[in-house]
C-alpha positions as CSV (number, residue, x, y, z in Angstrom):
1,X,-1.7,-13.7,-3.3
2,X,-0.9,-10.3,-4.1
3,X,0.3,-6.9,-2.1
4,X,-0.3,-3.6,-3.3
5,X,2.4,-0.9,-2.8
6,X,2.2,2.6,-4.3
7,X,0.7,1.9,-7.4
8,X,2.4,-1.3,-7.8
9,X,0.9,-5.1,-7.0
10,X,3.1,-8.1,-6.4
11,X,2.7,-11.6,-5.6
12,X,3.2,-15.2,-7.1
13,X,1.0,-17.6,-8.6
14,X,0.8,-21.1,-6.9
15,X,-1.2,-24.0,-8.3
16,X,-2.4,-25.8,-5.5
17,X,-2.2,-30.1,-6.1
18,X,-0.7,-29.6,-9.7
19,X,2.9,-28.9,-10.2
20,X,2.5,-28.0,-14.0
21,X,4.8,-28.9,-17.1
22,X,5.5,-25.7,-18.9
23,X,6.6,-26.1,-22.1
24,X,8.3,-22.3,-22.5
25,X,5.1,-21.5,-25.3
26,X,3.2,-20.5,-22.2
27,X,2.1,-16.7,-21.5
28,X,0.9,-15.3,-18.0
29,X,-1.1,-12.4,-18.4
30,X,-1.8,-10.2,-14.9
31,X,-4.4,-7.1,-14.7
32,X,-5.3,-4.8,-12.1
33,X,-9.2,-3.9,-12.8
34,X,-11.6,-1.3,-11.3
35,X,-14.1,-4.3,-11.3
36,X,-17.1,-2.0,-9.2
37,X,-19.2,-1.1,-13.0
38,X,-21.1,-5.1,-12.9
39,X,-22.9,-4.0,-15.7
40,X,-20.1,-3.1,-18.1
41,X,-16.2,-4.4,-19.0
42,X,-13.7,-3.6,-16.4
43,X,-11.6,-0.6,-16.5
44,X,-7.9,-2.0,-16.9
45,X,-5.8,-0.1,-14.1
46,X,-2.4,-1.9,-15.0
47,X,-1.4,-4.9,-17.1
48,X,1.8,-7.4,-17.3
49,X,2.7,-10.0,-19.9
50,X,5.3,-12.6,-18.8
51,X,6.6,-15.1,-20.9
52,X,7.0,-18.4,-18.9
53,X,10.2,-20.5,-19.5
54,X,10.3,-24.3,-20.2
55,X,10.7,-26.2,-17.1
56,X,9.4,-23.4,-14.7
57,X,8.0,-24.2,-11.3
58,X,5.6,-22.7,-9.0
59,X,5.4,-20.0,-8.0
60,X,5.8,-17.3,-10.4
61,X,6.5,-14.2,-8.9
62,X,5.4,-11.2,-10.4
63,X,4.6,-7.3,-10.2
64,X,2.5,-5.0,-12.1
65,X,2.4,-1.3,-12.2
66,X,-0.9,0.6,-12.2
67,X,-2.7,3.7,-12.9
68,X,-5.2,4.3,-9.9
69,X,-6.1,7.9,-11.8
70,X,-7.7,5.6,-14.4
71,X,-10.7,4.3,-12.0
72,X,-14.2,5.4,-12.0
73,X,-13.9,7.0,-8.9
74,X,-11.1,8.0,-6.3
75,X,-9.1,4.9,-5.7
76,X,-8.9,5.0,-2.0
77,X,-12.9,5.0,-2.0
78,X,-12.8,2.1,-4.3
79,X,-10.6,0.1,-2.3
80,X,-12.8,0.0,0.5
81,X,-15.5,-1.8,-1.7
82,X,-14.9,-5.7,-1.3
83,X,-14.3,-6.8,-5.5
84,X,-14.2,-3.0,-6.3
85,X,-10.4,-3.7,-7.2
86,X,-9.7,-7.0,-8.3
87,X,-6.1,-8.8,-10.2
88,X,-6.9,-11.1,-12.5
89,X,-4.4,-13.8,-13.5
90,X,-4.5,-16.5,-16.8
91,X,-2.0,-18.3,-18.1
92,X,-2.2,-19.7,-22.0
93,X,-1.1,-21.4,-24.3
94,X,-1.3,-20.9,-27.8
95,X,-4.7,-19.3,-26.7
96,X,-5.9,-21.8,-24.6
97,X,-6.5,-21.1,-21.2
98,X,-4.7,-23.1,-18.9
99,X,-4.9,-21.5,-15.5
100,X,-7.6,-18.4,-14.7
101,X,-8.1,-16.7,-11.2
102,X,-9.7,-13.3,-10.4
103,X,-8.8,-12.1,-6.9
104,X,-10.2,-9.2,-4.6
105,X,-7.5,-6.6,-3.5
106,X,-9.4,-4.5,-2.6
């Protein structure tokens, strides 16, 4: 879940059925993207790197400043278009991919 408010997003992450075990190695890594160009790699608006702690439980809160000047077109247009601004959410260890979830905020 995530709520936008003047060029910031927050929200927390909740893994449904599976309380994980971090061991503190983990990483969550959170991105606001102009997703609307299918055809080409997302335009990063904003980006957040959190460093998750042994023992941690669900949820993780978070927030994430953005740029919406860096979109391919005005931002309040883009919002209108369902997946034309999406947050995308993974959380790894030593580069493996635990946890991945792209969500429309648009």
């Amino acid at each position: 879940m995530a709520t936008s408010n003047k060029n910031q997003i927050y929200g927390q992450i909740i893994i449904n059925n599976n309380e994980p075990n971090f061991n503190g190695d983990e990483i969550l890594y959170i991105s606001i993207r102009d997703s609307l160009r299918h055809e080409i790699d997302c335009i990063e608006l904003g980006s957040k790197i959190i460093h998750l702690s042994k023992g941690q439980s669900m949820p993780i809160k978070f927030q994430c400043l953005y740029d919406p000047t860096k979109a391919c077109m005005k931002f309040e247009e883009i919002k209108t278009i369902p997946g034309g601004i999406t947050l995308a959410a993974t959380i790894e260890r030593n580069e493996t991919i635990l946890y991945i979830n792209n969500t429309n905020i648009s």
